[in-house]
KEKE-3310 file (N, C-alpha, C; in steps of 0.2 Angstrom, whole numbers, plus 5000, padded with zeros to 4 digits):
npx = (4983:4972:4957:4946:4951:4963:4971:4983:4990:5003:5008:5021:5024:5013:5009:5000:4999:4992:4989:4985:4978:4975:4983:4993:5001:5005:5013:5024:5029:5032:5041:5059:5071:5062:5060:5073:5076:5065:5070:5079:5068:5060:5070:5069:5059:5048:5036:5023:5008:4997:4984:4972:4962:4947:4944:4932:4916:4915:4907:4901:4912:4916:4917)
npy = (4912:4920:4924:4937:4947:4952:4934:4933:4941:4937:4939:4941:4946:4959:4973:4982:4998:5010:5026:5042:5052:5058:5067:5064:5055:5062:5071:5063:5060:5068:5074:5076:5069:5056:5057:5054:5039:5033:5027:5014:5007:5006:5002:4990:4981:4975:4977:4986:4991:5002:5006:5014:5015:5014:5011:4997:4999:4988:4973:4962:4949:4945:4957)
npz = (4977:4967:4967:4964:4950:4939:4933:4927:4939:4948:4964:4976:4988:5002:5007:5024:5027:5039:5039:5048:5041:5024:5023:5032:5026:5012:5016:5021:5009:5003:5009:5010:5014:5013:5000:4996:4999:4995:4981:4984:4985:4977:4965:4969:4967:4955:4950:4958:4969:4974:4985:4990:5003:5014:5033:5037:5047:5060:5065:5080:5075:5061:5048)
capx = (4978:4966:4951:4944:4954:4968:4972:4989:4996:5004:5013:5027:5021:5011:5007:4994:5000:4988:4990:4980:4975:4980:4990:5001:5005:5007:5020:5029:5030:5036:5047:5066:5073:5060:5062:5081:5075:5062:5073:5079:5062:5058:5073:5070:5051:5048:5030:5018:5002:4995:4978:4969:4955:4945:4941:4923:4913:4915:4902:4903:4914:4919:4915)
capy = (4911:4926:4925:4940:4952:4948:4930:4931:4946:4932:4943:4938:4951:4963:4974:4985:5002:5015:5034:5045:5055:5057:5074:5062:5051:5066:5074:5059:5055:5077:5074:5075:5062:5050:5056:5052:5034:5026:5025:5008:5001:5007:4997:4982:4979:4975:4982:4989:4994:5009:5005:5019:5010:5015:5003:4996:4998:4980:4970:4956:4944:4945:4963)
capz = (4972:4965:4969:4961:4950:4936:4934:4927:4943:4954:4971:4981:4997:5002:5016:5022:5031:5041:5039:5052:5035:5016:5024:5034:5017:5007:5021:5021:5002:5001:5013:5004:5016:5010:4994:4994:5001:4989:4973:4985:4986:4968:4962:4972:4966:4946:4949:4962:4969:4978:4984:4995:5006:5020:5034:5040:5055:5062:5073:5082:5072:5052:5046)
cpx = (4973:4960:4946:4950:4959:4970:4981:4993:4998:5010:5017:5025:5019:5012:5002:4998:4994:4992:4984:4975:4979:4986:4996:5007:5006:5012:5024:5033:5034:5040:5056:5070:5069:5062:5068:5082:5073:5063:5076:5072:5061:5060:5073:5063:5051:5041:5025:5014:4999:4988:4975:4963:4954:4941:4934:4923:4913:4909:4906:4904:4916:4914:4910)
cpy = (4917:4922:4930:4944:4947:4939:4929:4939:4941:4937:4939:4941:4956:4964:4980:4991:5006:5019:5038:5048:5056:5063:5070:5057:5057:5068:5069:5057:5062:5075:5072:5069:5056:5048:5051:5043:5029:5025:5019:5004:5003:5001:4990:4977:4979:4980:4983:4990:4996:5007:5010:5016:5014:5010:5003:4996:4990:4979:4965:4952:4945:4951:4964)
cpz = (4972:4965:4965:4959:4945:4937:4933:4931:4949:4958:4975:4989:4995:5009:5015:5029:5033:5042:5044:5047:5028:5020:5025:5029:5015:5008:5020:5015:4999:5004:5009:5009:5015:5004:4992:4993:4996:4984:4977:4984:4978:4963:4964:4971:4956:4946:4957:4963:4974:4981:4990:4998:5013:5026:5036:5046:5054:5068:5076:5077:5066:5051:5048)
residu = (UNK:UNK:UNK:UNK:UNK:UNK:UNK:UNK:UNK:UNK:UNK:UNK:UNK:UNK:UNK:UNK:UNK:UNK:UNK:UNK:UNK:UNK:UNK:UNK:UNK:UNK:UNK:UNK:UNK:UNK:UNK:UNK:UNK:UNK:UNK:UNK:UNK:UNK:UNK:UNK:UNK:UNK:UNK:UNK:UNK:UNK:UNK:UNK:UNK:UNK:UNK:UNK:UNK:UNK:UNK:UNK:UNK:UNK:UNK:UNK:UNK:UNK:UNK)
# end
């Protein structure tokens, strides 16, 4: 269920990776062995989304 954002974008799965910095994503997405790789995940998704996010200082308990 959305909550906030598009009503009619309904997702099957996500996920959420950490990179140390944008360098280590950039090397990874130049890299010609990945390159050769992500025309399977390309083909195997209808649509996707990129989201670049930075995480919060947390306290005790929920953010």
């Amino acid at each position: 269920m959305t909550l906030i954002g598009p009503q009619d974008e309904n997702w099957d799965a996500m996920f959420i990776a950490a990179y140390p910095n944008a360098h280590a994503f950039l090397a990874m997405v130049s890299d010609p062995e990945y390159q050769r790789a992500v025309i399977h995940r390309q083909a195997a998704v209808r649509s996707s989304r990129l989201i670049r996010s930075t995480p919060l200082a947390t306290r005790d308990g929920f953010a």
